[in-house]
N, C-alpha and C positions, 0 to 999 in steps of 0.2 A: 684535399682540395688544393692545399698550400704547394704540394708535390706537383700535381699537375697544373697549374699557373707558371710553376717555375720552368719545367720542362716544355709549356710551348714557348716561352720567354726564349728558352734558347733553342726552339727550332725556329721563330721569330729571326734569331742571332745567325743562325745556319743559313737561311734563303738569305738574308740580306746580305751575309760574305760572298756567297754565289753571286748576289746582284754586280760586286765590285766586279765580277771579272766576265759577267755576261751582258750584253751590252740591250737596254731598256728591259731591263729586272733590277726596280730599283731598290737601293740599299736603304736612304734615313729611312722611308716611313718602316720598313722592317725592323729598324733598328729604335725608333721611336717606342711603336709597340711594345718591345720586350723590354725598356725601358719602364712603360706604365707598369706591364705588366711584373717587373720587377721589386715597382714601387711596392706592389700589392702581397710582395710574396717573400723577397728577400733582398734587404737592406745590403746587404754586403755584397751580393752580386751589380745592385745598381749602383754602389760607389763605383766598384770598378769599370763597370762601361762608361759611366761617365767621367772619369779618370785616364780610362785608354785613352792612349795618344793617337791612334787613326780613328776610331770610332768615337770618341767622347766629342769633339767638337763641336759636329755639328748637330747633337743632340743637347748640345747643352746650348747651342746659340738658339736652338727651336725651344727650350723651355727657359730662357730666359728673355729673350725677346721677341719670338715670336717671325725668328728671323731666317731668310733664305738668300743664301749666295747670290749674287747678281749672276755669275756664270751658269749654277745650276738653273738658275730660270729662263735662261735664255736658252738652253739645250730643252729643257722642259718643252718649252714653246716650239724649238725649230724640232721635236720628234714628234710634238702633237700635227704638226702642220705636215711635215713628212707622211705621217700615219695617215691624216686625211688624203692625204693627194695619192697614195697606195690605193685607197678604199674606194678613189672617184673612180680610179683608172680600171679597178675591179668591175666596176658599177654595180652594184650589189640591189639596186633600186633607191629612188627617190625616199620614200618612208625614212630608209637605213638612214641614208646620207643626211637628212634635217635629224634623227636624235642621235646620230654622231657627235653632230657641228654642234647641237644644244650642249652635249655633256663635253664636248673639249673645253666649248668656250666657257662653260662653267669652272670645267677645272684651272683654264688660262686664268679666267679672272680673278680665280683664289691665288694661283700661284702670283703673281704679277698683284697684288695689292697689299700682299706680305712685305713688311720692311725687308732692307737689304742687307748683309750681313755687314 
């Protein structure tokens, strides 16, 4: 079991490096994840993600504060509104478009009530 916690940890680490260079696939929670998942499985691989110098950061400022960039929330925000104004222009039906705007503005409100980094 130890084997496979670890192994998606770093396919966790795999999507989330993709994330850096695909653009709205994102990377910390990828990287958060294999973090926990790390936590669970193997102590010496999560020193070093949170040691890495491009990756450890912002993993260690979400487990130690609690805390998200001001820039990345403002991107958050201006791709979640982007995304919406895509989906009107679709029109997919009324139904769609209220548990859209429900679960954006769920996610807005989590993003945006996180301290700031």
């Amino acid at each position: 079991m130890r084997a496979f916690v670890t192994g998606l940890a770093w396919v966790s680490i795999a999507i989330g490096f993709v994330g850096i260079f695909v653009p709205l696939l994102p990377t910390t929670p990828f990287l958060l994840l294999s973090c926990a998942l790390f936590a669970r499985s193997s102590p010496r691989f999560e020193t070093w993600l949170l040691e890495h110098p491009t990756l450890g950061p912002p993993v260690r400022r979400w487990r130690e504060r609690r805390a998200i960039p001001q820039s990345a929330k403002v991107l958050a925000g201006g791709s979640m509104a982007t995304s919406f104004l895509v989906l009107v222009w679709v029109n997919p039906g009324a139904t769609t478009l209220v548990v859209v705007a429900i679960v954006l503005s769920a996610c807005c409100g989590f993003i945006f009530t996180r301290p700031s980094a």
